[in-house]
KEKE-3310 file (N, C-alpha, C; in steps of 0.2 Angstrom, whole numbers, plus 5000, padded with zeros to 4 digits):
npx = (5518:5516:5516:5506:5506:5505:5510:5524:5525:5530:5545:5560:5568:5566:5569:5573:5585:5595:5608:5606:5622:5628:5627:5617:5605:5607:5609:5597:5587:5573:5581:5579:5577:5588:5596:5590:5594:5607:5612:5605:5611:5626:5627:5622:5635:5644:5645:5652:5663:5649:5642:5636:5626:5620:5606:5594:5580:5567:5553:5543:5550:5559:5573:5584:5593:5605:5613:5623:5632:5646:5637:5625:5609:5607:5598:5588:5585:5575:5571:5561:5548:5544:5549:5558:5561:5564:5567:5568:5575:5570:5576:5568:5574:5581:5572:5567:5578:5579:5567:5568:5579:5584:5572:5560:5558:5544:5541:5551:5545:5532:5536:5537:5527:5518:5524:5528:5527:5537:5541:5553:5558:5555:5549:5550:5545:5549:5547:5558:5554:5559:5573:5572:5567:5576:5586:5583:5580:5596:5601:5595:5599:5612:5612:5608:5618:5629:5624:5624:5636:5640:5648:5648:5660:5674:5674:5688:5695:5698:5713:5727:5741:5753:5760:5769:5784:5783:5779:5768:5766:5766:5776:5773)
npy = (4918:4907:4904:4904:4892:4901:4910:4906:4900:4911:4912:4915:4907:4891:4877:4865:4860:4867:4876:4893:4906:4911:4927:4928:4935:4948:4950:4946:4951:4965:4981:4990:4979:4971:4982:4981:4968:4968:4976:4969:4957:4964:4968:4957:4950:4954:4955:4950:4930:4926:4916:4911:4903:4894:4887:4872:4872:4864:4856:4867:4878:4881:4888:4898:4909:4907:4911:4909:4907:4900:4883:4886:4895:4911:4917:4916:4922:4925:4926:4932:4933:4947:4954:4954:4946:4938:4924:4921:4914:4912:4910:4905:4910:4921:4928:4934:4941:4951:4959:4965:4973:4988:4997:4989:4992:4995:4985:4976:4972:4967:4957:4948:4945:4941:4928:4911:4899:4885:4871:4876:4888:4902:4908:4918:4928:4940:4954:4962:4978:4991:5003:5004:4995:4985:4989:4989:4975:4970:4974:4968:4957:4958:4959:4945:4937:4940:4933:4920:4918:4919:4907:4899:4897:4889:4873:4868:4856:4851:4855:4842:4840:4835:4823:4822:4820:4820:4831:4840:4827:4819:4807:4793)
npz = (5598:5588:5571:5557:5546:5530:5535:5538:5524:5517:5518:5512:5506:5501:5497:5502:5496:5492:5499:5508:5503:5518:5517:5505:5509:5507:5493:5488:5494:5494:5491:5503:5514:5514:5518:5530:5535:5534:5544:5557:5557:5554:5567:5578:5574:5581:5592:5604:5604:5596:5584:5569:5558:5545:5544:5539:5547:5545:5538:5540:5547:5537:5530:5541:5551:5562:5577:5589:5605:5607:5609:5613:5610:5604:5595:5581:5565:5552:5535:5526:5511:5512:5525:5539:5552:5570:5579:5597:5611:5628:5643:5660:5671:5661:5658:5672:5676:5664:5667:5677:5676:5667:5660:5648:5630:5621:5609:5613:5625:5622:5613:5623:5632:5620:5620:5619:5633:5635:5644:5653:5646:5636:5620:5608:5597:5587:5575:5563:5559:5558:5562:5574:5579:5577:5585:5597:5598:5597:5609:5618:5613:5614:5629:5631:5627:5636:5646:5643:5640:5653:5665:5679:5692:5692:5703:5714:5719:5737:5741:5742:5754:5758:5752:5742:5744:5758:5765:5775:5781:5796:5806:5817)
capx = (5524:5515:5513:5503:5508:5505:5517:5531:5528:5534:5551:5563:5573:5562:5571:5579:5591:5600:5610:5608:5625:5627:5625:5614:5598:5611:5608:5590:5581:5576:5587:5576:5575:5594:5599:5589:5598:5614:5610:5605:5618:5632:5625:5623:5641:5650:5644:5659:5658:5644:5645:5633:5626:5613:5604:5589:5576:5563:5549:5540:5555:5563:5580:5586:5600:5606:5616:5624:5638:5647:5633:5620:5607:5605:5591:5586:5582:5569:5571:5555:5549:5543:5550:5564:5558:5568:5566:5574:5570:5571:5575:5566:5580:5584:5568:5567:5583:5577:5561:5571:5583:5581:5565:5560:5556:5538:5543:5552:5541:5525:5537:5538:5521:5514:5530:5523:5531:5539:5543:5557:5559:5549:5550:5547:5548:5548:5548:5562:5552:5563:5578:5571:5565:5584:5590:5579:5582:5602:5602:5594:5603:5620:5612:5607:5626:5633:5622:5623:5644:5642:5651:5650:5667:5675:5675:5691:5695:5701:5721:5729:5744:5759:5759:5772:5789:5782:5778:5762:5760:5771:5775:5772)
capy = (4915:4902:4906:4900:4890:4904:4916:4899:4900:4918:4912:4919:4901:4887:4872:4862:4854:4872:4878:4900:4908:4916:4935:4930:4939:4955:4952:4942:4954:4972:4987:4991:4973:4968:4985:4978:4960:4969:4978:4966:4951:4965:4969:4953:4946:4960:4955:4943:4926:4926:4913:4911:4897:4896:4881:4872:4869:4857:4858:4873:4886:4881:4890:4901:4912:4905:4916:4908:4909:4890:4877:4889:4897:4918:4918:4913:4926:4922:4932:4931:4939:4955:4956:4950:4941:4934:4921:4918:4911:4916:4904:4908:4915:4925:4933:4938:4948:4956:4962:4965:4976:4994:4997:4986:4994:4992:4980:4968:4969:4964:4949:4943:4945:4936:4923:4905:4895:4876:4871:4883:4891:4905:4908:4925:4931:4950:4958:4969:4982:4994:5002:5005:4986:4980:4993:4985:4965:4970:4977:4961:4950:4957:4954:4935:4932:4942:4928:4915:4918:4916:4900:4897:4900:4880:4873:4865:4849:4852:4852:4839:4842:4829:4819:4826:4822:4820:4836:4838:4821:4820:4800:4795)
capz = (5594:5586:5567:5553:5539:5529:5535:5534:5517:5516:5519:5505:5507:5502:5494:5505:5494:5490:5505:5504:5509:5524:5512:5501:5508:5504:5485:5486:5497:5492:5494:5511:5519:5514:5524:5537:5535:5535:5552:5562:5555:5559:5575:5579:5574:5584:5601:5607:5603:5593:5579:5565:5555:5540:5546:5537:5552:5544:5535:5545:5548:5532:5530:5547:5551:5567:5582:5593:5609:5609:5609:5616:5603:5604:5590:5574:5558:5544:5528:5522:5505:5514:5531:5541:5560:5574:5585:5604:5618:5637:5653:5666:5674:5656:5658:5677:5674:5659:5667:5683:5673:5666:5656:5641:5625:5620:5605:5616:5630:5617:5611:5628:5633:5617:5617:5622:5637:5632:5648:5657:5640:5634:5612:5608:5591:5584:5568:5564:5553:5557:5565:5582:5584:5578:5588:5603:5598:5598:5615:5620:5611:5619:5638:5631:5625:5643:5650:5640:5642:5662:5666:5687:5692:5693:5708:5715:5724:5739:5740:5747:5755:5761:5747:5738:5747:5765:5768:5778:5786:5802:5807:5824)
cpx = (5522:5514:5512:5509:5509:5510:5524:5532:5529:5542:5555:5566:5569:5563:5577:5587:5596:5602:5610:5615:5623:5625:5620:5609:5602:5610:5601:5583:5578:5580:5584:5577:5583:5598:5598:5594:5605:5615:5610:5610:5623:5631:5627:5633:5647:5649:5649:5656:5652:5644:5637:5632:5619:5610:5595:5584:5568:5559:5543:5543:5559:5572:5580:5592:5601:5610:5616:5630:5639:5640:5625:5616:5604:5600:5592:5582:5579:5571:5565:5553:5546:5546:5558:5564:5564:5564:5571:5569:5575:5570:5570:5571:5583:5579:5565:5574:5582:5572:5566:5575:5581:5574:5565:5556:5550:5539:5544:5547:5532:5528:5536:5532:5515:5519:5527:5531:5532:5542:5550:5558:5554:5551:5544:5548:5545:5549:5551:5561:5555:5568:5577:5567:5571:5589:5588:5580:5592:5604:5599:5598:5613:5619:5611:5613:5631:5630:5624:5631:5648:5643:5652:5659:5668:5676:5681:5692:5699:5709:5725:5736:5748:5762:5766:5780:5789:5781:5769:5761:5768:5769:5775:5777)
cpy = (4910:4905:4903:4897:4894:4910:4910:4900:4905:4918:4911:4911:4894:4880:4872:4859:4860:4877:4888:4902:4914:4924:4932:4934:4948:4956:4950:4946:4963:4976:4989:4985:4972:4974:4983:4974:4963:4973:4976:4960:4956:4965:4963:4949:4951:4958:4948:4936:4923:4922:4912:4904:4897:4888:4877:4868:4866:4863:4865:4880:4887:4883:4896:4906:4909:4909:4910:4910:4901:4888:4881:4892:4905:4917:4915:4919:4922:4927:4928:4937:4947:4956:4952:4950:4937:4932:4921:4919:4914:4911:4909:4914:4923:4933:4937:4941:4951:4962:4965:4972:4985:4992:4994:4990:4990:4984:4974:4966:4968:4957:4946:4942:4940:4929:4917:4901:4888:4875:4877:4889:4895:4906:4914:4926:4939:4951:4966:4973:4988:4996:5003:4997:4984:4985:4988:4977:4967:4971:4970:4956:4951:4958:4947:4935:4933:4936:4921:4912:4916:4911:4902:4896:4891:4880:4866:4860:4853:4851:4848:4837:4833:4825:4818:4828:4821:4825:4838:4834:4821:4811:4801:4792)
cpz = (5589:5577:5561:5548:5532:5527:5536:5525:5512:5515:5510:5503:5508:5501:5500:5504:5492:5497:5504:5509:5515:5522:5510:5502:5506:5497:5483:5490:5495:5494:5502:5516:5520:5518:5533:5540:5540:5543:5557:5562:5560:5566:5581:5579:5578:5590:5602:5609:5601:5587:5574:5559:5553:5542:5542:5545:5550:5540:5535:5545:5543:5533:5537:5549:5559:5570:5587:5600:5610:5606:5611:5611:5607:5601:5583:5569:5555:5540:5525:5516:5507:5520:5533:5549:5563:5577:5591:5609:5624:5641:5657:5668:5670:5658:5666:5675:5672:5662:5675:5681:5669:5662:5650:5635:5622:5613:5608:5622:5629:5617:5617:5632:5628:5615:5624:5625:5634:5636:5652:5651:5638:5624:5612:5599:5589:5575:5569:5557:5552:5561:5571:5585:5583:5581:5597:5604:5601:5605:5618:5619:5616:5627:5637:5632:5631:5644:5649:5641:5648:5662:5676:5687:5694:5701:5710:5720:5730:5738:5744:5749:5760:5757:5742:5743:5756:5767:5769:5781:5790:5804:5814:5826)
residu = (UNK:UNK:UNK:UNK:UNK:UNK:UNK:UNK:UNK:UNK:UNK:UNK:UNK:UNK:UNK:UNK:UNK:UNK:UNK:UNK:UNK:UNK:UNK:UNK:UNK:UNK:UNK:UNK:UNK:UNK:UNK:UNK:UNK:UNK:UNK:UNK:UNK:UNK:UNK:UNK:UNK:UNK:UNK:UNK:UNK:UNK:UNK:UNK:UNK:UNK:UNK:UNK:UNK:UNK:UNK:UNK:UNK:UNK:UNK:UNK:UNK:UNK:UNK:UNK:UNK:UNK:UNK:UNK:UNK:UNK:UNK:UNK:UNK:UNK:UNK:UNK:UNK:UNK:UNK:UNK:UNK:UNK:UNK:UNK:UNK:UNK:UNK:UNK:UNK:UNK:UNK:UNK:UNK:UNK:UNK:UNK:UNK:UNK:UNK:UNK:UNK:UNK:UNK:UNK:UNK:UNK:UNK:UNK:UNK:UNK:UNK:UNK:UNK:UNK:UNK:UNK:UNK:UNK:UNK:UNK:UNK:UNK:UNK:UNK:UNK:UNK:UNK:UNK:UNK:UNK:UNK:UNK:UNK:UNK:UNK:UNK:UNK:UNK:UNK:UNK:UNK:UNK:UNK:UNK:UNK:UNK:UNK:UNK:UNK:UNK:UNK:UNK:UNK:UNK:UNK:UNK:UNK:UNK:UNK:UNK:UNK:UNK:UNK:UNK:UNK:UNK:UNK:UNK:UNK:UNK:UNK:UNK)
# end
């Protein structure tokens, strides 16, 4: 996961102080890259709850396409001047179901094999150089956002009963 400074300063989005819209890689990347963009963006913004935010991540990741459900982070795109890369991470938990679950496509099951732990968290990143790795990342990304969507069912106070007119408590 770890990658040079080098391939950072590939990223298409490099001045911090100019916000890119959420499209722009549609008009700023070639006619091959920007079908990519548009591929995996739609993909990504179709999966329920899925919200998007062009976010600058410091001096390192530069500009990012951000995916998220709520407060929770799906992945992170790069538009870089030749390619187009995602980052996400996997809980423990994220990644015993994955591997638990049908068969992983060699692509994603490379990222997770060369994607570096950060405590519970593993950071994976892929290059989506064509439509069968953004075919592979989107299939992933809509079991993260299923997981990511799971909320523990609430749990209720007991109910306490009598309170309410005398019924339930019996005087001696």
């Amino acid at each position: 996961m770890g990658r040079s400074s080098g391939y950072w300063s590939a990223n298409l989005y490099t001045s911090e102080a100019v916000e890119p819209e959420p499209t722009a890689p549609l008009r700023d990347l070639p006619p091959a890259l920007a079908s990519r963009f548009r591929a995996v963006r739609d993909g990504l913004l179709q999966i329920k709850d899925v919200g998007e935010q062009v976010r600058f991540m410091g001096g390192t990741w530069r500009w990012a396409w951000e995916y998220g459900v709520g407060n929770r982070k799906l992945c992170w795109l790069h538009l870089m001047k030749h390619g187009i890369d995602v980052t996400f991470t996997l809980s423990e938990s994220d990644e015993s179901r994955l591997t638990k679950g049908s068969k992983l496509s060699a692509v994603i099951a490379r990222s997770l094999l060369e994607g570096q732990r950060t405590g519970p968290v593993k950071w994976c990143w892929l290059e989506l150089s064509d439509r069968r790795s953004i075919d592979a990342f989107l299939s992933l990304a809509r079991r993260k956002a299923e997981w990511l969507a799971e909320r523990p069912a609430p749990r209720r106070a007991p109910k306490l009963q009598g309170r309410r007119g005398g019924e339930g408590i019996e005087a001696d």
